[in-house]
C-alpha positions as MATLAB code, in Angstrom:
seq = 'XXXXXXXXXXXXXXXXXXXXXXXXXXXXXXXXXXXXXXXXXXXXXXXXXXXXXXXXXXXXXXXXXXXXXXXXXXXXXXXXXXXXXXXXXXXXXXXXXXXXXXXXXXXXXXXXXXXXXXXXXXXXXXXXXXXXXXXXXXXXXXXXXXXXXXXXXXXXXXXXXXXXXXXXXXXXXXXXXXXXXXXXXXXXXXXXXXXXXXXXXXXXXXXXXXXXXXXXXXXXXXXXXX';
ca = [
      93.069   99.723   74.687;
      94.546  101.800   77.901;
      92.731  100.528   81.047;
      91.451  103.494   83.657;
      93.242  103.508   86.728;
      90.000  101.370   88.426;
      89.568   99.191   85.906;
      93.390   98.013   85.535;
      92.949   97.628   89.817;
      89.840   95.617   90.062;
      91.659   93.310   86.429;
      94.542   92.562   88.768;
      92.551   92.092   92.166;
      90.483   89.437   90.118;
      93.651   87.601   88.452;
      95.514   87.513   91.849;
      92.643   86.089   93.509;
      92.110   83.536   90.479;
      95.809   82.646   91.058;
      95.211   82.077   95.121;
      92.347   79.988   94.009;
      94.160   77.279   92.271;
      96.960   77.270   95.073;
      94.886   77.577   97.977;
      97.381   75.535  100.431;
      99.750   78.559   99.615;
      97.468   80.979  100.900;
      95.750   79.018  103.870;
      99.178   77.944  105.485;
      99.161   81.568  107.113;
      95.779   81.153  108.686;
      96.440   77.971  109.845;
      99.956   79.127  112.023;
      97.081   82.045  113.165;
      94.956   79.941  114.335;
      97.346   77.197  115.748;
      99.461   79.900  117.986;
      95.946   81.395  119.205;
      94.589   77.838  120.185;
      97.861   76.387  121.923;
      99.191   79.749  123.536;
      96.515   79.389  126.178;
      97.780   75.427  126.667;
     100.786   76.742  127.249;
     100.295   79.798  129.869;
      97.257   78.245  131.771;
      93.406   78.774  131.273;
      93.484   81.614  133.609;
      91.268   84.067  132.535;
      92.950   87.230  133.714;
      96.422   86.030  132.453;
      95.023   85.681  129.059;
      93.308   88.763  128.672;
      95.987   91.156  129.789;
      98.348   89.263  127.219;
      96.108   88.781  124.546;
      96.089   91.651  122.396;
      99.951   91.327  121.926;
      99.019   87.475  121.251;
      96.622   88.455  118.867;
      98.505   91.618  116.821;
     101.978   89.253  117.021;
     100.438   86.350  115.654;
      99.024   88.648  112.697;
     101.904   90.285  112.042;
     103.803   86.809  111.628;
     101.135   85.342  109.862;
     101.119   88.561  107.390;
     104.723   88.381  106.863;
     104.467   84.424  105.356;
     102.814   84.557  102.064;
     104.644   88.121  101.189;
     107.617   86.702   98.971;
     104.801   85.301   97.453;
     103.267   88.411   96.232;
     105.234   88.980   92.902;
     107.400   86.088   92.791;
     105.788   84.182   90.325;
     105.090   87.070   88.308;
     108.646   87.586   88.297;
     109.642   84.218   87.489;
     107.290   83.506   84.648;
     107.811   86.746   82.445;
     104.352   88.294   83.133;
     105.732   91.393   85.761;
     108.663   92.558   82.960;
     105.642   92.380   80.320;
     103.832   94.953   82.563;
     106.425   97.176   83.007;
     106.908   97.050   79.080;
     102.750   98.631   78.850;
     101.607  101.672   78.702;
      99.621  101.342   82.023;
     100.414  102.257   85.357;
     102.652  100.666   87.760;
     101.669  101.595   90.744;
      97.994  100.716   90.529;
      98.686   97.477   89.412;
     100.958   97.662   92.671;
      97.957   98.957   94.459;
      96.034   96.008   93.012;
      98.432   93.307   94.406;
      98.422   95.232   97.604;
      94.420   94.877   97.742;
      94.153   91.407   96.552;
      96.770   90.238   99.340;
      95.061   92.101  101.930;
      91.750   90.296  100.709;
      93.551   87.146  101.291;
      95.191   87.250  104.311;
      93.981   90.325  106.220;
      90.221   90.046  105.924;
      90.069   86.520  107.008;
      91.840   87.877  110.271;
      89.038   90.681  110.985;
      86.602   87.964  110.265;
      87.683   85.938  112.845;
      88.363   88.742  115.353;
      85.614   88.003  117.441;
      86.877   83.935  118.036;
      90.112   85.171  119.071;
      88.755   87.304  121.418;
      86.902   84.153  122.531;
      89.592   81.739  122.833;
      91.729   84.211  124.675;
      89.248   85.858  127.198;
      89.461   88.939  125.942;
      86.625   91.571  127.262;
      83.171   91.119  125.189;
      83.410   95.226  125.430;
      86.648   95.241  123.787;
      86.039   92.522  120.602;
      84.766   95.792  118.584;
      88.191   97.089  119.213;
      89.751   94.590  118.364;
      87.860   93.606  115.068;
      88.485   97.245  114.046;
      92.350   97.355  114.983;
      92.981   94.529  112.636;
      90.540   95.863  110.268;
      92.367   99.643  109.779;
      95.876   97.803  110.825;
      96.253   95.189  108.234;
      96.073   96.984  104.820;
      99.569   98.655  106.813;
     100.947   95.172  106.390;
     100.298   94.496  103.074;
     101.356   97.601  101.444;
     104.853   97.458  103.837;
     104.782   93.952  102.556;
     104.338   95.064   99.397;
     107.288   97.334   99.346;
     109.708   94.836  100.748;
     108.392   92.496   98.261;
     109.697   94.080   95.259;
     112.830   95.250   97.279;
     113.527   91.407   97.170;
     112.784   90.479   93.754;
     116.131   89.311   92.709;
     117.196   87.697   95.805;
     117.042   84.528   96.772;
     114.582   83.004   99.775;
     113.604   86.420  100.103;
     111.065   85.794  102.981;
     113.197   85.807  105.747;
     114.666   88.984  104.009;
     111.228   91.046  104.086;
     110.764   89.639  107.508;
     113.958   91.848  108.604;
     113.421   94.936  106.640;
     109.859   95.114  107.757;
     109.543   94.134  111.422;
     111.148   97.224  112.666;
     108.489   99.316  110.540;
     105.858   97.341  111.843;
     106.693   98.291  115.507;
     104.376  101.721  116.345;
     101.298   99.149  114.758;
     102.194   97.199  117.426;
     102.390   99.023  119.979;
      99.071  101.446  118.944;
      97.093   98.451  118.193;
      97.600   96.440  121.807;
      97.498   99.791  123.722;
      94.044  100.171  122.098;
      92.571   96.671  122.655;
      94.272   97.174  126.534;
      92.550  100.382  126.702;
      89.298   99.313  125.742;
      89.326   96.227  128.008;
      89.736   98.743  130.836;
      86.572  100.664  129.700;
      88.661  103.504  128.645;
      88.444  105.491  125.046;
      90.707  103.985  122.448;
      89.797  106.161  119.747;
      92.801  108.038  119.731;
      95.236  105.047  119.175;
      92.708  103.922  116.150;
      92.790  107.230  114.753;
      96.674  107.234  114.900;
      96.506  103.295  112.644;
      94.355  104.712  110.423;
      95.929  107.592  109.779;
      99.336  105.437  109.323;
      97.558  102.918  106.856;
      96.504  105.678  104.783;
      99.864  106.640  104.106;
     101.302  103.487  103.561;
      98.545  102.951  101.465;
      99.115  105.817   99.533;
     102.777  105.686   99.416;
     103.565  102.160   99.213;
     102.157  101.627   95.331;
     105.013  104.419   94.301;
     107.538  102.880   96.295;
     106.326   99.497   94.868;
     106.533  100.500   91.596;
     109.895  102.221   91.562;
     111.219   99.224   93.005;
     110.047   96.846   90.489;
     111.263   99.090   87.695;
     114.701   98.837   89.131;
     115.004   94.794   89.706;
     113.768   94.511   85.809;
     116.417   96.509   84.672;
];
């Protein structure tokens, strides 16, 4: 029986996250280097308070971006190795939801505990109490822009061989204007000035990448099966 397009999402969102259960170590390892670069950065620059919070938004959105980037070669690798990604391309449902899927159930994983804990960073880094808001929502309409990049690269790299350092290259550059947006509008808003504009602009990017990214995913995947 043909899955709808929801149904064959919210099937692989629930086996991806089934799979991250039983390797949990795979999936924590990112949140731990978070965590361990926001703790020890301010050991390493001093305690000052006004150091910390004029660098701590590109702390913050660097750290995430690394820590996205880990667990990406991840993503379809073992669905690759085992048989079970050629076996979906054989059925008569569509690629780029179950692409959409993946993209959902890694951002689940590794971008939600990040918005989670936006409000600690904040803490540990004297950042503004008027700007944690900001910041929670930055990472929270930033992220899903990692994943589906990640995504892309992902199955760009199928076939080769420690592809992680790989998708690191391809999608740093890409990942740039997030950057810079997201720390302009955690800066801005520790200032007491509007930072809507520079949210609308990640939004508005993470949209797209959401909506592009399963196509792109799925057109790459066709051609590493072949």
């Amino acid at each position: 029986m043909k899955l709808s397009s929801l149904s064959l999402i919210m099937w692989v969102i629930r086996r991806d996250l089934r799979v991250a259960n039983r390797q949990r170590s795979e999936w924590l390892n990112p949140l731990i280097f978070l965590l361990m670069v926001i703790t020890l950065f301010p050991l390493g620059v001093g305690p000052g308070e006004q150091i910390l919070s004029r660098i701590a938004p590109g702390i913050i959105w660097v750290a995430a971006l690394l820590s996205g980037l880990l667990g990406l070669d991840r993503l379809l690798r073992e669905d690759y190795e085992d048989g079970s990604l050629e076996q979906l391309v054989l059925q008569p449902v569509s690629l780029s939801m179950t692409g959409l899927g993946k993209i959902v159930a890694h951002w689940l994983l590794s971008g939600l505990p990040l918005v989670i804990l936006a409000p600690l960073f904040g803490l540990l880094l004297s950042v503004p109490v008027s700007a944690w808001w900001v910041l929670t929502l930055s990472l929270l309409l930033g992220t899903p822009m990692i994943s589906a990049l990640g995504a892309i690269g992902a199955a760009l790299t199928l076939q080769a061989r420690r592809s992680g350092t790989l998708v690191s290259l391809i999608l740093l550059p890409l990942l740039i204007p997030l950057l810079i947006f997201a720390t302009s509008a955690i800066e801005a808003a520790a200032m007491g000035l509007p930072a809507n504009g520079q949210l609308a602009i990640i939004a508005a990017m993470s949209v797209l990448a959401l909506t592009l990214s399963p196509l792109a995913m799925a057109a790459a995947i066709r051609m590493s099966i072949r």
